[in-house]
C-alpha positions in Angstrom: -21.6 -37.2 -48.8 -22.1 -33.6 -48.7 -19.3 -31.1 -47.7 -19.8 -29.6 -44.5 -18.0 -26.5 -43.4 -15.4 -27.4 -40.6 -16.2 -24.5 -38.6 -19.8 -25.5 -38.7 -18.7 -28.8 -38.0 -16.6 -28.0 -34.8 -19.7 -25.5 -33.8 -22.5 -28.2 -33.9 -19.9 -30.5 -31.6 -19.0 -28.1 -29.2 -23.5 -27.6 -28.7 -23.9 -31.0 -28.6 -25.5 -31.0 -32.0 -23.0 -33.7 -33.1 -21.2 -36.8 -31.2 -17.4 -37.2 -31.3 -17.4 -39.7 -33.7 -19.2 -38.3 -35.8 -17.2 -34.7 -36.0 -13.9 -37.1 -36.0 -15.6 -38.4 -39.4 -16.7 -35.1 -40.9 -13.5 -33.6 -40.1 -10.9 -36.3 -41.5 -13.2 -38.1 -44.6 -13.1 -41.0 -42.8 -16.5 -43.2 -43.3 -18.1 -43.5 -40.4 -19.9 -46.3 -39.3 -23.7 -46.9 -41.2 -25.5 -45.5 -37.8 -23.5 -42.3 -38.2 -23.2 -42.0 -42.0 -27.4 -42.4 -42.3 -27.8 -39.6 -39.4 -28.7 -36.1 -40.3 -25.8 -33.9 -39.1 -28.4 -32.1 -36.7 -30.0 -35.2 -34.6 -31.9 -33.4 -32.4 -33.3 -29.8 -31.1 -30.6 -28.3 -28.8 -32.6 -27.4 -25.3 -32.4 -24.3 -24.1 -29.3 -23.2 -22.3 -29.4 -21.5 -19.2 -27.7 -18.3 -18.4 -24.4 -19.8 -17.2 -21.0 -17.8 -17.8 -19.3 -21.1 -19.2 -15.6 -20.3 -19.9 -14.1 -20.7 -23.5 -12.0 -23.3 -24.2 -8.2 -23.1 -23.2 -6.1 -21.5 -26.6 -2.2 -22.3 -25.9 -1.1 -22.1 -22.0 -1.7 -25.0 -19.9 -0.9 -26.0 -16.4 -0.5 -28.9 -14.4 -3.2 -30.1 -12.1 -2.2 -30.6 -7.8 -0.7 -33.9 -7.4 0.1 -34.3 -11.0 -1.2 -35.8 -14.0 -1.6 -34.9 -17.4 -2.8 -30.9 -17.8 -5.7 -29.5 -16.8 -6.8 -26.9 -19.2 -6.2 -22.9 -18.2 -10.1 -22.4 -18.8 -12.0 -20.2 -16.3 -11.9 -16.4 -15.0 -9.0 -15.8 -12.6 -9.9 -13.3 -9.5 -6.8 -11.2 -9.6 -7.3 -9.0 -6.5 -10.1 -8.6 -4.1 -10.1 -5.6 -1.9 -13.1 -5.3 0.6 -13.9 -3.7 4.2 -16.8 -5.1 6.2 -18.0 -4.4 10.0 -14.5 -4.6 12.5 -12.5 -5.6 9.6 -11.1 -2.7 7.4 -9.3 -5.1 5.4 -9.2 -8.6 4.4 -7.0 -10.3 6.8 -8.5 -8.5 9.8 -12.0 -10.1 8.1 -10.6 -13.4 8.1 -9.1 -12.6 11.7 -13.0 -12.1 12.6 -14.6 -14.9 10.3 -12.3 -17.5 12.1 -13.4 -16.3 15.3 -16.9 -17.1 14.6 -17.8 -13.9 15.7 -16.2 -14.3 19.3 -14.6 -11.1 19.2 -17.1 -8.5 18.2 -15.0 -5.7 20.6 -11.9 -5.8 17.9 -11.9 -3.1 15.7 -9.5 -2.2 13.5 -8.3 1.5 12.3 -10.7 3.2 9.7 -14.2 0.8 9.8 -15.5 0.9 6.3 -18.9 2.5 6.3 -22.4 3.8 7.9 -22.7 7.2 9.5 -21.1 6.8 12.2 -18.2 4.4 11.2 -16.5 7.0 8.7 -18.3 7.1 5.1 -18.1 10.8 5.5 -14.3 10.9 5.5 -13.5 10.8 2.1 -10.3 12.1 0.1 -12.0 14.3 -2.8 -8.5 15.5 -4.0 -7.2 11.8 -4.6 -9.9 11.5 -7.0 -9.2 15.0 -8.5 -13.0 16.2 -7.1 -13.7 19.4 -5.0 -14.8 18.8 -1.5 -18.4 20.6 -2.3 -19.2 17.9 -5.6 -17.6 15.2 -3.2 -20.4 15.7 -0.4 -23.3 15.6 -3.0 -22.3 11.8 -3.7 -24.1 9.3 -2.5 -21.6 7.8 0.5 -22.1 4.3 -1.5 -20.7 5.6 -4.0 -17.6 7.5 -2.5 -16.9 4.0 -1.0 -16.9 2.3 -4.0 -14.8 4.5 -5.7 -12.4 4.1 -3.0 -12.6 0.3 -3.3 -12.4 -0.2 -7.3 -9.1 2.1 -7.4 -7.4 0.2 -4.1 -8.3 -3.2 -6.1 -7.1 -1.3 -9.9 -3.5 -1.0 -7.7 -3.3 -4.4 -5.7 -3.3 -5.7 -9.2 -0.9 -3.6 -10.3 -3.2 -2.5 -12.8 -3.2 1.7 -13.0 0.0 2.3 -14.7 1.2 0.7 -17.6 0.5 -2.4 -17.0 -3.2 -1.2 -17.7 -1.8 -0.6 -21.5 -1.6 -4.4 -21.6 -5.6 -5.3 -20.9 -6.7 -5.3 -24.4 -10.1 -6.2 -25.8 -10.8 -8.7 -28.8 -10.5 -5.6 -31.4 -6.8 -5.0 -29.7 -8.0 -1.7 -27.6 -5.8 -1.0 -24.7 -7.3 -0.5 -21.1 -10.6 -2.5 -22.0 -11.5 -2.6 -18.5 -15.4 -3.7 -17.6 -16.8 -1.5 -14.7 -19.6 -3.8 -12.7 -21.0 -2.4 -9.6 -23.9 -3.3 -7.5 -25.5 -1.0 -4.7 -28.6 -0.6 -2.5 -31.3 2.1 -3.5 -29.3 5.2 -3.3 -30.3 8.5 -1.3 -31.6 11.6 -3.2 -31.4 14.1 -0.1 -28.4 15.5 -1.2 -29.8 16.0 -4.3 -33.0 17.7 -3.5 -30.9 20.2 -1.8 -28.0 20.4 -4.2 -27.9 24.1 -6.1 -29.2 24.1 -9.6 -25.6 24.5 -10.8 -24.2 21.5 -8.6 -27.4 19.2 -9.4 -25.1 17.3 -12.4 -22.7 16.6 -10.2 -25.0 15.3 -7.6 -26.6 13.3 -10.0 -23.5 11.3 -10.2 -24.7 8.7 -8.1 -25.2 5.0 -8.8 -26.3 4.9 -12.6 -23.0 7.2 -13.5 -20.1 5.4 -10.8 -18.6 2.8 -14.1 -18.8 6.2 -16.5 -17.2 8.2 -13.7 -14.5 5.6 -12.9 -13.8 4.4 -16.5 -13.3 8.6 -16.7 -10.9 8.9 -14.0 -8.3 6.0 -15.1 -9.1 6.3 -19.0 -10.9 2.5 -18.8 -12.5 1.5 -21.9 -14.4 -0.9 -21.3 -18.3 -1.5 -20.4 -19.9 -0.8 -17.7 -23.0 -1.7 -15.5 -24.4 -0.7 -12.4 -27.2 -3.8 -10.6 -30.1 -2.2 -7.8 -29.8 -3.8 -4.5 -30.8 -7.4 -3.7 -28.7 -10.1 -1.8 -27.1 -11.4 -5.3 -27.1 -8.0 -6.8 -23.3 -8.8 -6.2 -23.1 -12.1 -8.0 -25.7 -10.8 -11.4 -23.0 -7.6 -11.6 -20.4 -10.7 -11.3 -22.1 -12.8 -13.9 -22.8 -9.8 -16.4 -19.1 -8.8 -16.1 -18.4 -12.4 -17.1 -20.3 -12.2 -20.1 -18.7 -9.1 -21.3 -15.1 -11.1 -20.7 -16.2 -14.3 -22.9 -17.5 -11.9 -25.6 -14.3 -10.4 -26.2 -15.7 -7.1 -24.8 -12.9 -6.1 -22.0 -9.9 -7.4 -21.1 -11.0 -7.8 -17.8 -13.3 -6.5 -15.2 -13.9 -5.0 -11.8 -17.1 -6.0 -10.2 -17.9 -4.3 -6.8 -20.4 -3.7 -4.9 -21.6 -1.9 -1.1 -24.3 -2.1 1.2 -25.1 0.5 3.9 -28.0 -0.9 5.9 -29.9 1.3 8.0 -28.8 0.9 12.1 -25.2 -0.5 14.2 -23.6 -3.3 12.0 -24.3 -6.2 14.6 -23.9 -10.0 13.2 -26.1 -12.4 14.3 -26.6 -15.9 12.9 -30.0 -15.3 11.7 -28.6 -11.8 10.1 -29.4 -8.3 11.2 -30.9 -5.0 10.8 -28.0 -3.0 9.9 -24.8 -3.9 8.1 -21.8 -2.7 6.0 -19.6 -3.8 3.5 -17.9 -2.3 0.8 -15.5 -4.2 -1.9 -14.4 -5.7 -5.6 -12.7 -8.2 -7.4 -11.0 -7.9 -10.6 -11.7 -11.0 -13.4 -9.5 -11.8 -16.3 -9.4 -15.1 -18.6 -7.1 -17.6 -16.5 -4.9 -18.2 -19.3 -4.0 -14.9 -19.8 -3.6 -14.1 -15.8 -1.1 -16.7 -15.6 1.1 -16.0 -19.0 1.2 -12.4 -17.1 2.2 -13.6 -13.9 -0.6 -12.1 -11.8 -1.8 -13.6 -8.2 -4.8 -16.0 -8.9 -7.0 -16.1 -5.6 -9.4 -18.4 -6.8 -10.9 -19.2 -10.6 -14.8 -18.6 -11.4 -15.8 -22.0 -13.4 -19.5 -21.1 -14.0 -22.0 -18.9 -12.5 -25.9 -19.0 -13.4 -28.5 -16.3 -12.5 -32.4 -16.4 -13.0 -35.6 -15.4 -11.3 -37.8 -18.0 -9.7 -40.8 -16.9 -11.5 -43.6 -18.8 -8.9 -41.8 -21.7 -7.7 -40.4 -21.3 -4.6 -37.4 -20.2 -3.8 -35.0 -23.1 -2.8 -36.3 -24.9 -6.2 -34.7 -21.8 -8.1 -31.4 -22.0 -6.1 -31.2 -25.8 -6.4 -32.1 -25.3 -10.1 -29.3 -22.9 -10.9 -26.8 -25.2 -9.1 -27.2 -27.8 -11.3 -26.9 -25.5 -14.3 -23.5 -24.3 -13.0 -22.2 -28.4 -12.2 -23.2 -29.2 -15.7 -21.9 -26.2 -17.4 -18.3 -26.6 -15.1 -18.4 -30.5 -16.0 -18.3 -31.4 -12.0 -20.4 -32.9 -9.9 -21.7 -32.2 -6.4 -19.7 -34.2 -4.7 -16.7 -32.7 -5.6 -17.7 -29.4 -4.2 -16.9 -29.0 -0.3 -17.7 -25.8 0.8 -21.0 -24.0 0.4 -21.6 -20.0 1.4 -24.7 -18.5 1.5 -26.5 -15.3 3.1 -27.4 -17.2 6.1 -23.6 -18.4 6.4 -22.5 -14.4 5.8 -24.6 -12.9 8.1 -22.7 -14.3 10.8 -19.5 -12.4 10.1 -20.9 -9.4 8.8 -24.8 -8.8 9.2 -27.5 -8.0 6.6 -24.9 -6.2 3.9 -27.6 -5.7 1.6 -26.1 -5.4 -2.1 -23.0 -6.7 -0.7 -24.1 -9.9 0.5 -22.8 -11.8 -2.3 -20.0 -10.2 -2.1 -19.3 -11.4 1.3 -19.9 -14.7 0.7 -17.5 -14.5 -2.5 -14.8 -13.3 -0.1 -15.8 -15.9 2.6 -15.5 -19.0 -0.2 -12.2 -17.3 -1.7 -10.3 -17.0 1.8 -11.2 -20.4 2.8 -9.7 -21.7 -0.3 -7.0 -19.4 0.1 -6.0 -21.1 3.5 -7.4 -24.4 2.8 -9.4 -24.0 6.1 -13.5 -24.5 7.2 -14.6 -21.3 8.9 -17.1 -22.2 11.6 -20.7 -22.5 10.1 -23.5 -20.7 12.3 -23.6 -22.4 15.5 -20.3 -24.2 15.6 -17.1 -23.1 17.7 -14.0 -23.4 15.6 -12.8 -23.2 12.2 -11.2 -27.0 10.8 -9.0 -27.5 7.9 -10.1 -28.2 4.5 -8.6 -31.5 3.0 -8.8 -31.7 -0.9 -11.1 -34.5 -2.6 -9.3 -37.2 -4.8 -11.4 -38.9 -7.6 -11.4 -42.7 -7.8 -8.1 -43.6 -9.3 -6.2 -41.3 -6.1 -5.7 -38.3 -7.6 -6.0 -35.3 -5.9 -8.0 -32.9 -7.3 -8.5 -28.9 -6.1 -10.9 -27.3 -3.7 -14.2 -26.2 -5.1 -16.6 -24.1 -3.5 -20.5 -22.7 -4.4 -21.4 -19.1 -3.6 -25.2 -19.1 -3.6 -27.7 -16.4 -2.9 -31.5 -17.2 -2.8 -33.9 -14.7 -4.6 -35.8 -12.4 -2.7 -39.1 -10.2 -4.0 -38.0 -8.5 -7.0 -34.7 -10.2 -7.6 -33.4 -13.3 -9.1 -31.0 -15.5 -7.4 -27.9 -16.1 -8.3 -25.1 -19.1 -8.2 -21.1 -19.4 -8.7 -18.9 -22.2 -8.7 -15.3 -21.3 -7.8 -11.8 -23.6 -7.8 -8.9 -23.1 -5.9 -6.1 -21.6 -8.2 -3.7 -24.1 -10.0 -0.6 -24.8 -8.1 2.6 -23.3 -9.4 6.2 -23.5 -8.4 7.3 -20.9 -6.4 7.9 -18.8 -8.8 11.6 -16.5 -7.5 11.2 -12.6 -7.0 12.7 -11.0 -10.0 16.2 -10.8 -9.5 18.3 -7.6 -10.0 21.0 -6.4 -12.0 24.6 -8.2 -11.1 27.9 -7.7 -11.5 29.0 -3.7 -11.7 25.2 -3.3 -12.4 24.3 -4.1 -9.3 26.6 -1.7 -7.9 24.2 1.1 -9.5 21.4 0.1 -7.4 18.0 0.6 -8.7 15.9 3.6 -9.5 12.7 3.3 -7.3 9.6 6.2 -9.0 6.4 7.0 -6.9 4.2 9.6 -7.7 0.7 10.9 -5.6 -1.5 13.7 -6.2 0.0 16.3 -3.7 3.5 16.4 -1.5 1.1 15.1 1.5 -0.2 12.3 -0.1 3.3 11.6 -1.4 5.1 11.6 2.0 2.4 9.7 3.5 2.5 6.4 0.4 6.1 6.7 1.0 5.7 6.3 4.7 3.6 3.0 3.9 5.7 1.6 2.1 8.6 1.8 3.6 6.4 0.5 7.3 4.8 -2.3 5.4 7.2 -3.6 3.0 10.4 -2.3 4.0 10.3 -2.8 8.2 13.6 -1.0 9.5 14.4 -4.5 11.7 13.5 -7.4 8.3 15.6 -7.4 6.2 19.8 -6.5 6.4 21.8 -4.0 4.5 23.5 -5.1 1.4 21.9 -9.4 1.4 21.3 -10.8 -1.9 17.6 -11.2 -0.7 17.4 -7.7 0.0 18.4 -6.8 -3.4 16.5 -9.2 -5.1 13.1 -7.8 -3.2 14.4 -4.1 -4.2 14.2 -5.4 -7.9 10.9 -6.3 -7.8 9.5 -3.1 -5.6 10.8 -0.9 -7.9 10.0 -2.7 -11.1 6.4 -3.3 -9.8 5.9 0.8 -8.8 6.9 1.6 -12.4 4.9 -0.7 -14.8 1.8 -0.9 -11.6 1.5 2.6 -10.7 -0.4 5.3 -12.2 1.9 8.6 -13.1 0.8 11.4 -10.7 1.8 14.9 -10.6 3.9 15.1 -7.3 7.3 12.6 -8.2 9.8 11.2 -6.1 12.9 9.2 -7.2 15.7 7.5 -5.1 18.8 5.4 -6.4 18.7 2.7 -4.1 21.0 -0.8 -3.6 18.5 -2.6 -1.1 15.6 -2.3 0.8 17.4 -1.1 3.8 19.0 1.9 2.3 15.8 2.3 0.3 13.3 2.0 3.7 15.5 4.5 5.6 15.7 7.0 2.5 11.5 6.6 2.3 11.2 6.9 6.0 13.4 10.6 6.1 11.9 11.8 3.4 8.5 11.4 5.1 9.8 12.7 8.3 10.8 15.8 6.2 7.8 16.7 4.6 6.0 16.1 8.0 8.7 18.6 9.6 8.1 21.0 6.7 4.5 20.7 6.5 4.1 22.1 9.7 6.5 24.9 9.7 4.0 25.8 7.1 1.0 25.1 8.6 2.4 27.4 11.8 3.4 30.1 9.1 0.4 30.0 7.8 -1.7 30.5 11.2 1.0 33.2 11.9 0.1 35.3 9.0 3.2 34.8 7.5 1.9 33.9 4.6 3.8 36.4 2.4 7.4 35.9 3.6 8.7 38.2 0.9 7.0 40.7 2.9 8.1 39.9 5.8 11.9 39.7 4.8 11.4 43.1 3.6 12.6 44.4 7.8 15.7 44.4 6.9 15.2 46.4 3.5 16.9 44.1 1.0 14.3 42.5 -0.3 12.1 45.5 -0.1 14.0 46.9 -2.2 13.8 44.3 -4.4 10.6 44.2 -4.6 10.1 47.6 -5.3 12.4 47.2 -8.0 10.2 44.6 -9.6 6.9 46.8 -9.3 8.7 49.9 -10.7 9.8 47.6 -14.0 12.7 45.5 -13.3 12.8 45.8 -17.3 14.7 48.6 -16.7 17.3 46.7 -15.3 17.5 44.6 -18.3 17.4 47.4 -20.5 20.4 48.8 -18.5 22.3 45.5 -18.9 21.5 45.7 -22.5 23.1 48.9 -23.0 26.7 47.9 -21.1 26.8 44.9 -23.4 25.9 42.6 -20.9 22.4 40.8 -22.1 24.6 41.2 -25.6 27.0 38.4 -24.1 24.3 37.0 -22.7 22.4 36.1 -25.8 25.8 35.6 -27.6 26.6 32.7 -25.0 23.1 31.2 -25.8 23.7 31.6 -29.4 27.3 29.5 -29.1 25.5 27.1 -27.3 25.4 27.4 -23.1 23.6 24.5 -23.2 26.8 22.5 -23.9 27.5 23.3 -20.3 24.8 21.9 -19.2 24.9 17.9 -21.4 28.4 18.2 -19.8 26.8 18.4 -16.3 24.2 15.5 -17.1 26.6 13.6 -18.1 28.7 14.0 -15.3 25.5 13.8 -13.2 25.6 16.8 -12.1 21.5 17.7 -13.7 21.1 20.2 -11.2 22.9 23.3 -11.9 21.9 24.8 -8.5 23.1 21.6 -6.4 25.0 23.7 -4.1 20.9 23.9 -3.0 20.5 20.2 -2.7 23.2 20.4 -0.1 20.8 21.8 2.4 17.8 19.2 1.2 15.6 23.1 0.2 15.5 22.4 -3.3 14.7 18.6 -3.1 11.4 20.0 -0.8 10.3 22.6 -3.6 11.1 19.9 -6.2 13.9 21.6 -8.1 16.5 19.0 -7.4 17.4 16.1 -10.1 20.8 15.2 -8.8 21.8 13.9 -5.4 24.0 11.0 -3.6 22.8 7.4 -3.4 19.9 6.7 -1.2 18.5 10.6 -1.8 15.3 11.4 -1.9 14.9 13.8 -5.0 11.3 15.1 -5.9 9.3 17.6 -7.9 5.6 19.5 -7.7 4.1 19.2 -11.3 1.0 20.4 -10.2 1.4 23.5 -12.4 3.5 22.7 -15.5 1.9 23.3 -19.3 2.3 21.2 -21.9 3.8 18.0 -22.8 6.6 18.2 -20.6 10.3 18.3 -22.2 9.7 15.2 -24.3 6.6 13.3 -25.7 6.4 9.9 -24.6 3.9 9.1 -27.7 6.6 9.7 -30.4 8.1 6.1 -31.0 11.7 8.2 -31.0 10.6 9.1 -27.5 10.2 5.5 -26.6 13.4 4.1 -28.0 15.3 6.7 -26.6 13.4 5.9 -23.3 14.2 2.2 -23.4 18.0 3.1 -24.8 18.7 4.6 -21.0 16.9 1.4 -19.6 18.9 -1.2 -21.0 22.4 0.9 -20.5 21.3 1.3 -17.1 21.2 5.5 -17.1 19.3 5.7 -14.0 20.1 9.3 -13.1 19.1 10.4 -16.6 16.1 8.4 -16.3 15.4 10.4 -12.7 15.8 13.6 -14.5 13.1 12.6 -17.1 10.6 11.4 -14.5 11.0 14.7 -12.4 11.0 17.0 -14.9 7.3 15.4 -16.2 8.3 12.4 -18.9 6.6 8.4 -18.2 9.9 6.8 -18.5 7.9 3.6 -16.9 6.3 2.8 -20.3 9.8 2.0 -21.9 10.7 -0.5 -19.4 11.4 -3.5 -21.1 12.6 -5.3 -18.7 10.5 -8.6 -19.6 8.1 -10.2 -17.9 7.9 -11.0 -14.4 5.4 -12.1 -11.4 3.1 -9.1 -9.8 4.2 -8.2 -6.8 1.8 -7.3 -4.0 2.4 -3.9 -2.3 0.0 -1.4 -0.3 -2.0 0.8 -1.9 -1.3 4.3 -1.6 -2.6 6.6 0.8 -5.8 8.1 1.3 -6.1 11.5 3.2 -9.6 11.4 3.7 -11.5 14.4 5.6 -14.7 15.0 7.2 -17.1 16.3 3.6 -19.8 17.3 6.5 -19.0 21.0 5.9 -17.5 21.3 2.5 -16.5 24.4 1.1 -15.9 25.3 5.0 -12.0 25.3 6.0 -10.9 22.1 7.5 -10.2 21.7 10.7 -9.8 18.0 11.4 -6.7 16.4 10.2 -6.8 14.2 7.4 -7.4 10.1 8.1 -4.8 8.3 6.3 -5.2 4.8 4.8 
C-alpha cells in the first residue's frame, strides 16, 4: 500500500475527504476492510464550503458540559467583554432594564445618552485620548464614539495594561489585537471646511479609526473598518473571526455605531432615527478560560454572503443552515432567535449597529437565562435549557440573523451560553504578618482631574462606604483582587496615585478624600485663576521677601553660589556628595522615610503637587509626570530591571514599590503573583466637553462618565 503522509492523512479526514475508518487504517497499518483498502484515498470532490468562521479544534483545556457528562471540547470564540450604549440606556444593564420592559418605559433615561446631536456625541474627552480639542471636532462623531467604546471594552477586560503583553499572535507577537469596526456613511462637512493644515487630521474618519486605535494602545494586530448595512456589524464580527482562526491576532475588538438621522424612537416595525454605539472583544475559548477571563457567551459559527437574485429570506435561511452544519447542531436545539425586526423594538433603526444590537440582545438573554418579550408581547419569560434524548441537559443557544438589504450581504451567528464553572473564589490576599502590610493599590489617569474623578468611581461603585466592614476576611480578600486587577488591567498613565491599604473600607474612605481634595484644590485654583492670581510669586512679593528673591534670581542668583564657593561652603557641599550623601538617603528608604521633605506631607501640600512617596497607611500619595524626560530612574526593559522589580514583589516591599511607581517605573509588569480570575471594575472616567467651539476656552464643565 502506498505511504501516505499522516498529516495529509489527518487533513483529508478533518475535509471529509476520508471516513474514520479509513484514517484509523492509514494511521495505525492496520488493513482495512476490502471496501476501504480498494478506495482511492480521495473518494469524492469536496463541495464548496461556505464562508462560515468554524472554530479549530480544542488543543489541551477542556471543560465539563451543564449537568455533567463526559467533556465538551473548549472550541469556539469566547466574548470577553461587551460594552455598548443605545437610546435611554447608557449602559448595558440600564438596556436590559429597557429591553425587559418591552419598551413600556420610553420616559427613563439614564445619565449621558450615547449619541445623535442632541443626545451628547459632541461631548467628547480629547485629552483622554491625548488629541487637541481643534483635531477632536474634525472627527466624524461616529467615530469619537467608537473610540470611546473600544477603549471602555479594552479595560472591562482588563486588557490595556499588562495583561495586553499576554495576547500574542501565532508568530508569539505581544498585543496582537484585531481592530473590527463597522459604521454608517460618514460625514465630510467637517472636512470640507477643515484648514489645509488640519485636513489629515480630519481625514481620520472611518477608513483610519483601527490604525488610530491600534496607535493609541500600541495594538498589533489587523484591522478593518465595514460601510453601513444592518449586518455590517456581524461581517466586521465574522472577518475578525477569521483573523483569530488564522493565527493573526490574539484576539479582537469588533464594534460598531449607528447615528440615524431624527429622535431615536423604537417602534416594532423600526424607525427613522436611532443610536447605538458598542464592541465586543473575541478570543479562542480555550485560551479565555486558562486566563480566567468572564465568558458572556461563545460564538460557534457565523456565515455571511450576498443573496445574489434570490430573495432575501432564501439567503438568510441558507446561511443558517451553513452555520448548524458547520457548529454540528441542529435547529431544534437553538431557542432563541434575534433579528432587526426583534431589535428595533428596543432600540430603533441603528443602522450599522443593528447587528450589534441584536448580538447584545441574544447575549443578555443567555446571560440571565430569560425570553425578552418579542414584538407584540407583554412580558419577558424565563428561558429553560433543552436536554437531548438520553436527559442530558445541554446549554442555551441562540441565532443572531440579519437579512441583506440593497448593496449588502446578510449575515448569520450562532452563539452558546458559556460553559459552567465553579465559582471560582476571589484571589485571596497575603496572610499571616503579610496581611498586616496591607496591599499596595496603583491607578494612574491622564491628568489630576481625571485622576480624582476614576478614584471617585471606584471607590462609589466598588467600594460603597455602607458594604462591606472594616477589617472582614471578605473585605480583604476583595482588596486583593482590586488591587491586583488595577496593576496587570490598567494602562500606566502619567498622573499616579498609590495607597497602602488593609481592606476596602480603609481603601474606599482613602479614595473618596483624596477626591474630595483635589475637588477642594481644584477650585481654589480655578478662583485663583479668575482672580488673576495666576502668578502667586508675584503676588507674595507685598510683603517684599519674595520680591527680593526674585530679584535675586533675575540679577544671577550664580552669584550667590559663587559666594558660597568662595567661603568653602559649595566646597563641603560637593565633598558631602563625593563621600556619598546619598547614603543618607537608602537609610531613609529603608526606614521608609523616601521623602526627605515629609515634614511637607504632614500638611497633605506635597502629596497634591506629587512630591510625596512616603506617608501613613491608608494615604493617598501621588505624582504629576506629565513633564518628566527620559526613561524615568530605572528601565523596566532591562531583565535586571525586572528581577529587581519582582525581588520587591515577592518580599512584599510595598513602599519601595510606591516609590518606583511615582517616581515613573511599571512595577505592574513584574507582578508575578500567578494567575487568577479577571475581576470586573468600572472603567475610568471620561471628562468629556462640548468640541462645538474648539480652540475657544471652555466654559461648560466637563461630563464625567
Amino acid at each position: 500500500m502506498q505511504t501516505v503522509d499522516h498529516k495529509d492523512i489527518l487533513t483529508r479526514f478533518k475535509n471529509g475527504d476520508l471516513g474514520r475508518e479509513q484514517a484509523a487504517a492509514l494511521l495505525t497499518g492496520a488493513h482495512p476492510d476490502s471496501a476501504a483498502r480498494h478506495a482511492p484515498l480521495t473518494t469524492a470532490v469536496a463541495p464548496p464550503r461556505a464562508a462560515v468562521s468554524q472554530p479549530p479544534p480544542a488543543r489541551a483545556l477542556t471543560t465539563a458540559p451543564a449537568g455533567g457528562g463526559p467533556p465538551l471540547p473548549a472550541d469556539g470564540y469566547a466574548i470577553t467583554a461587551l460594552h455598548g450604549r443605545f437610546p435611554d440606556a447608557d449602559g448595558l444593564d440600564a438596556f436590559w432594564h429597557t429591553a425587559v420592559l418591552g419598551g413600556r418605559d420610553a420616559g427613563r433615561r439614564t445619565s449621558g445618552s450615547p449619541a445623535g446631536a442632541g443626545a451628547g456625541a459632541d461631548d467628547f474627552d480629547a485629552v483622554f485620548f491625548g488629541l487637541t480639542p481643534q483635531n477632536a471636532a474634525l472627527m466624524d462623531p461616529q467615530e469619537r464614539l467608537l473610540l470611546e467604546v473600544l477603549w471602555q471594552t479594552l479595560e472591562t477586560a482588563g486588557c490595556t495594561g499588562a495583561r495586553l503583553d499576554t495576547l500574542t499572535a501565532a508568530d508569539g507577537e505581544p498585543r496582537a489585537v484585531g481592530v473590527y469596526v463597522a459604521h454608517d456613511p460618514l460625514g465630510r462637512a467637517a472636512v470640507a471646511q477643515a484648514p489645509a493644515g488640519d485636513a489629515p487630521a480630519a481625514a481620520g474618519a472611518g477608513v483610519t479609526l483601527p490604525a488610530r486605535l491600534s496607535t493609541l494602545l500600541d495594538l498589533r494586530g489587523p484591522g478593518h473598518c465595514v460601510g453601513g448595512g444592518g449586518a455590517a456589524f456581524l461581517i466586521a464580527l465574522h472577518q475578525a473571526l477569521s483573523a483569530l482562526r488564522a493565527g493573526e491576532c490574539g484576539a479582537a475588538l469588533v464594534g460598531a455605531v449607528g447615528l440615524q438621522p431624527g429622535p431615536a424612537r423604537r417602534h416594532p416595525q423600526g424607525a427613522e432615527g436611532g443610536q447605538g454605539v458598542g464592541a465586543v472583544l473575541l478570543r479562542p475559548l480555550a485560551a479565555a478560560l486558562a486566563a480566567g477571563d468572564t465568558v458572556h457567551a461563545v460564538v460557534r459559527a457565523t456565515a455571511v454572503a450576498h443573496p445574489g437574485r434570490h430573495a432575501r429570506d432564501a439567503a438568510t435561511d441558507r446561511l443558517a443552515r451553513r452555520a448548524l452544519a458547520a457548529a454540528g447542531f441542529t435547529a431544534a436545539g437553538v431557542g432563541l432567535r434575534e433579528t432587526e425586526t426583534t431589535v428595533a423594538a428596543t432600540t430603533g433603526d441603528t443602522g450599522a449597529a443593528t447587528g450589534l444590537a441584536a448580538l447584545v440582545r441574544a447575549v443578555l438573554q443567555l446571560r440571565h437565562g430569560t425570553l425578552l418579550p418579542a414584538p407584540g408581547d407583554s412580558s419577558a419569560a424565563p428561558w429553560a435549557r433543552p436536554h437531548d434524548q438520553s436527559g442530558r441537559e445541554l446549554p442555551r443557544r441562540a441565532t443572531v440573523a440579519v437579512r441583506p438589504t440593497a448593496g449588502s450581504p446578510a449575515a448569520h451567528v450562532l452563539l452558546e451560553e458559556p460553559p459552567r464553572r465553579g465559582p471560582e473564589p476571589i484571589a485571596s490576599g497575603p496572610a499571616g504578618p503579610a496581611a498586616a502590610s496591607g496591599e499596595l493599590v496603583l491607578l494612574s489617569a491622564p491628568t489630576p482631574e481625571h485622576l480624582a474623578a476614576t478614584a471617585r468611581l471606584l471607590a462609589d461603585r466598588v467600594l460603597p462606604a455602607d458594604a462591606v466592614e472594616h477589617g472582614t476576611q471578605d473585605g480583604r480578600r476583595l482588596l486583593a483582587a482590586l488591587a491586583r486587577e488595577l496593576r496587570l488591567g490598567r494602562a500606566m498613565r502619567d498622573c499616579r496615585l498609590a495607597v497602602v491599604a488593609r481592606d476596602t473600607g480603609e481603601l474606599g474612605a482613602a479614595l473618596r478624600a483624596f477626591a474630595e481634595d483635589q475637588a477642594g484644590a481644584g477650585d481654589q485654583d480655578r478662583a485663583d485663576d479668575r482672580a488673576g492670581a495666576g502668578d502667586r510669586d508675584g503676588a507674595g512679593g507685598l510683603d517684599g521677601a519674595e520680591d527680593r528673591d526674585g530679584a535675586d534670581d533675575r540679577a544671577g542668583a550664580g552669584d550667590r553660589a559663587g559666594a558660597d564657593d568662595r567661603d568653602g561652603a559649595g566646597d563641603q557641599d560637593r565633598a558631602e556628595d563625593r563621600a556619598g550623601a546619598g547614603d543618607q538617603d537608602r537609610a531613609e528608604d529603608r526606614a521608609g522615610a523616601g521623602d526627605r521633605t515629609g515634614a511637607d506631607d504632614q500638611d497633605g501640600a506635597d502629596d497634591r503637587a506629587g512630591a510625596g512617596a512616603g506617608g501613613a497607611r491608608g494615604s493617598v500619595r501621588c505624582a504629576d509626570l506629565r513633564g518628566a524626560q527620559g526613561p524615568g530612574v530605572l528601565f523596566g526593559e532591562l531583565p535586571e530591571t525586572r528581577a529587581y522589580l519582582a525581588a520587591l514583589w515577592r518580599g512584599r516591599r510595598l513602599d519601595a514599590l510606591a516609590r518606583l511607581w511615582l517616581a515613573g517605573v511599571d512595577v505592574s509588569a513584574a507582578d508575578t503573583a500567578g494567575a487568577a480570575p479577571v475581576l470586573a471594575l468600572p472603567t475610568s472616567a471620561l471628562l468629556r466637553r462640548p468640541l462645538r467651539e474648539a480652540g475657544c476656552p471652555a466654559t461648560d464643565g466637563p461630563t464625567p462618565s
